[in-house]
N, C-alpha and C positions, 0 to 999 in steps of 0.2 A: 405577615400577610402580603401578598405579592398581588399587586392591581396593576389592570390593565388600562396601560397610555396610549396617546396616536404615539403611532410607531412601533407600536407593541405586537411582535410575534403571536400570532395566535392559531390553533390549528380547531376551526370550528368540526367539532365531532357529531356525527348524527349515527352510521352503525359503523362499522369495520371495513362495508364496502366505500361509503361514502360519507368521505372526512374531506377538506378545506383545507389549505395550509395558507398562511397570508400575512399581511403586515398591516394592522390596523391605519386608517387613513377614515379621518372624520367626512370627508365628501364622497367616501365609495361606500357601494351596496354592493352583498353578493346576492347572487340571483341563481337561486338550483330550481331543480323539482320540485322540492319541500315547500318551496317559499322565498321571499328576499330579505335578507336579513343588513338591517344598516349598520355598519362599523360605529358608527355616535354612540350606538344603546351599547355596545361593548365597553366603552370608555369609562373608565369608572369601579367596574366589574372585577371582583377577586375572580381569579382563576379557577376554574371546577363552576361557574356558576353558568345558568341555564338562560338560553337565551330563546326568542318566540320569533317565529315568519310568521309572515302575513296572513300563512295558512293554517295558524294556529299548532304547527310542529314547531317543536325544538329540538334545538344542537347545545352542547357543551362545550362551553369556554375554557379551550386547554390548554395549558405550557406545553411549545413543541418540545421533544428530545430529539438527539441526535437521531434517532432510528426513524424517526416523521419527516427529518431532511431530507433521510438518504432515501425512504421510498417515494417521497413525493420531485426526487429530482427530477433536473432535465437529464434524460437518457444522450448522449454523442454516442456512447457505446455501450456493449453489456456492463452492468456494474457487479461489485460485489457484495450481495447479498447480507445482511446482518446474522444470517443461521453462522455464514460463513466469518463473518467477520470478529465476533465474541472469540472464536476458537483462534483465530491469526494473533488476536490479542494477547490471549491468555499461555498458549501455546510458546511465542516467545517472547514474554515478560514487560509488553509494552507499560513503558511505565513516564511518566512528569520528569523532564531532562535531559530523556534522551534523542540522538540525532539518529532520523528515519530517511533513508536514500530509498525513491521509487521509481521506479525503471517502468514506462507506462500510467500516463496520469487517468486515461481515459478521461470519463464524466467526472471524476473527482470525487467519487462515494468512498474509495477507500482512503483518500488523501485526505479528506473532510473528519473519518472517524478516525483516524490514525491523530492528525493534528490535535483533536478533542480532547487526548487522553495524555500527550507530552506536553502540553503546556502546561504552565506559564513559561517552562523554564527551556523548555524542547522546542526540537525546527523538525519540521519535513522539509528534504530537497527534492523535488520531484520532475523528472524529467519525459518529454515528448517530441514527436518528430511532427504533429500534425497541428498546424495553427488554427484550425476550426475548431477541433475536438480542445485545444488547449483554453481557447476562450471558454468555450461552454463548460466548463474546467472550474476554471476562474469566477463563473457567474455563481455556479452552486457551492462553491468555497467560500465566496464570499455571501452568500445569502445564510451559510450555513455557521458565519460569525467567527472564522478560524484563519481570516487571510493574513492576519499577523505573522501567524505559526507556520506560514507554507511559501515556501520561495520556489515560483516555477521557472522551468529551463527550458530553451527550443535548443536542443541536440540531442545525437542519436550517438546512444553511446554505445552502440554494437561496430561502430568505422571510427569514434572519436580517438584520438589517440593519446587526449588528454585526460590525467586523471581529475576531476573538479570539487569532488568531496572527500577528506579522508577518514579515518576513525570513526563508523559509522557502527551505531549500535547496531541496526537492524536494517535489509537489504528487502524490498517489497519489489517485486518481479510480474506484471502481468503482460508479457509478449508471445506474438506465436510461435516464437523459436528461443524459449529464456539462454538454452545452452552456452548461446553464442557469448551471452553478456557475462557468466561466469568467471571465467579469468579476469576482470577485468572488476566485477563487485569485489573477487577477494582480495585485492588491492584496498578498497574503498574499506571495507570491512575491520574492523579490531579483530580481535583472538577470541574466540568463539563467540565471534558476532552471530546473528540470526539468519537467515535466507528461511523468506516464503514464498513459492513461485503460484500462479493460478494457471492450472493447464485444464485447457476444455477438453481433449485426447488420453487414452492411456497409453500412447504412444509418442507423446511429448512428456509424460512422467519418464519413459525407458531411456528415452534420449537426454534431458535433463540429470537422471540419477548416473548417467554413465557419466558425463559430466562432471558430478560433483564427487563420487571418486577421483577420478580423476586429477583436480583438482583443489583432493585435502579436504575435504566438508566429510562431518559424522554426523551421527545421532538422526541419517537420512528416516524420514517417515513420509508417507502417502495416505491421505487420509480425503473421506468424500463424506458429506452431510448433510443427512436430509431432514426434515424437516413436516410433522403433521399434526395438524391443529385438532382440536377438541371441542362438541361442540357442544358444552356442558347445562343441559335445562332439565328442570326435574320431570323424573319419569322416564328421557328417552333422551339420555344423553349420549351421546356417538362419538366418530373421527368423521372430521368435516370430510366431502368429498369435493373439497377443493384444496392445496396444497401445492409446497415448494419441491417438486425432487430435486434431480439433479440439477445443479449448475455448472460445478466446476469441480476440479479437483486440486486438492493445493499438497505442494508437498515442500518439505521442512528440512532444513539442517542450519549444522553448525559450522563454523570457521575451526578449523582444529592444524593442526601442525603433524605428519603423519614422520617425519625425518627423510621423508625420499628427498626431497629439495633440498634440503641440506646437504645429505650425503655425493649429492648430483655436483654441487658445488663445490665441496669438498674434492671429489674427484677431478673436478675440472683444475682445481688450482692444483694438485697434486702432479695432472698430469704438465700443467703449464710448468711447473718447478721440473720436472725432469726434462720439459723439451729445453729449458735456458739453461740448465748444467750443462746436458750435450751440446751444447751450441757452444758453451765457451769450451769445454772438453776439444770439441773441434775444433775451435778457435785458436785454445793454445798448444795443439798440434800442429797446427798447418806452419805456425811460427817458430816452432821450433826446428821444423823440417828445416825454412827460410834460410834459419842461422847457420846451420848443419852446410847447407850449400853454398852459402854466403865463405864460410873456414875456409870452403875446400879452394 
């Protein structure tokens, strides 16, 4: 049975529009429409159980989840979406372990649910160029009980020239130009590590997929989700006419090995062994000539 204590997360629920998210605290009220509700009468309370305002409504006492963090966050920037976020998960295998490199922290929603899912044993590294958006980062990372699992970075690793993370399972990408950062993930990257980019354009998927040819990445995919709710009552159940469409679009590959870089190398050293034959070729021509005039 899981009761709620001061300091107990709580997302006071009343319908779908209007839910509470909050930190139990015995000397505050919350004060809505409905009513005021004092944090003390919570205290005590198994979770699911019903609580009364002043104005004789009730709300339900709920254990937040991840998905109550990420829509009640502070916005710095667009976030990513939970329609979208299940499918980045599932998509490439995020799993308890593994090490998660993010290029773009924004508000920290995908940093938040990413961290959720590799710990105890797994790190997010997560990288940003903007110190305002990185605090406000930082606030709903840590509100959202994951600051353990996430190590953030102020550098921009589209000019850095340093590589800062290596053997990274999986590469999370949300910039307005991800292309650039490419050569430089698949360094970070293992052998058919993941890449997930969010492109707002389908004109940043064109230019990212040239890219990741390019580059060696397979198993490219583009994929967009949408999202429509139900609004299920007897008699005259419907699709709500409210709803998520587009967001974003995100597109997927793999770290793969295609042998052009190799064979590129291979030729280079090839070609370097024939320039240093002819060199001494020449070398021990000229000296022989030397000798030759030297007798005479």
């Amino acid at each position: 049975m899981a009761i709620i204590k001061n300091k107990s997360p709580v997302l006071f629920f009343y319908n779908n529009s209007k839910k509470w998210l909050m930190n139990i605290s015995k000397k505050e009220s919350l004060h809505t429409h409905i009513g005021v509700l004092k944090h003390a009468d919570a205290i005590g309370k198994e979770y699911g159980s019903r609580l009364m305002t002043n104005k004789d409504k009730y709300v339900y006492l709920l254990e937040p989840t991840m998905y109550d963090y990420i829509m009640k966050i502070q916005h710095g920037t667009q976030i990513v979406y939970p329609k979208d976020l299940g499918y980045i998960a599932a998509r490439a295998g995020i799993q308890d372990g593994q090490k998660i490199l993010e290029i773009g922290t924004g508000s920290g929603s995908l940093t938040s649910f990413v961290a959720s899912i590799v710990k105890p044993r797994g790190h997010v590294y997560t990288f940003d160029v903007d110190e305002k958006f990185m605090k406000i980062a930082e606030k709903n990372i840590r509100r959202a009980g994951v600051s353990k699992y996430v190590s953030q970075h102020n550098l921009d690793l589209k000019t850095s020239k340093d590589t800062p993370v290596t053997d990274m399972d999986v590469a999370l990408i949300d910039l307005g130009d991800p292309w650039i950062v490419i050569p430089k993930v698949r360094q970070m990257l293992k052998g058919s590590g993941s890449i997930f980019a969010i492109c707002p354009t389908m004109n940043q998927l064109e230019k990212l997929t040239m890219a990741l040819v390019e580059n060696e990445f397979t198993d490219i995919e583009s994929t967009e989700h949408i999202i429509r709710t139900i609004e299920a009552r007897e008699g005259k159940t419907r699709h709500s006419f409210q709803g998520i469409g587009h967001t974003t679009y995100l597109c997927f590959a793999r770290k793969a090995f295609f042998g052009t870089r190799r064979a590129k190398t291979a030729t280079k050293a090839k070609t370097a062994t024939k320039a240093k034959t002819a060199t001494k070729a020449k070398t021990a021509t000229k000296a022989k000539t030397t000798r030759k005039i030297t007798k005479k």
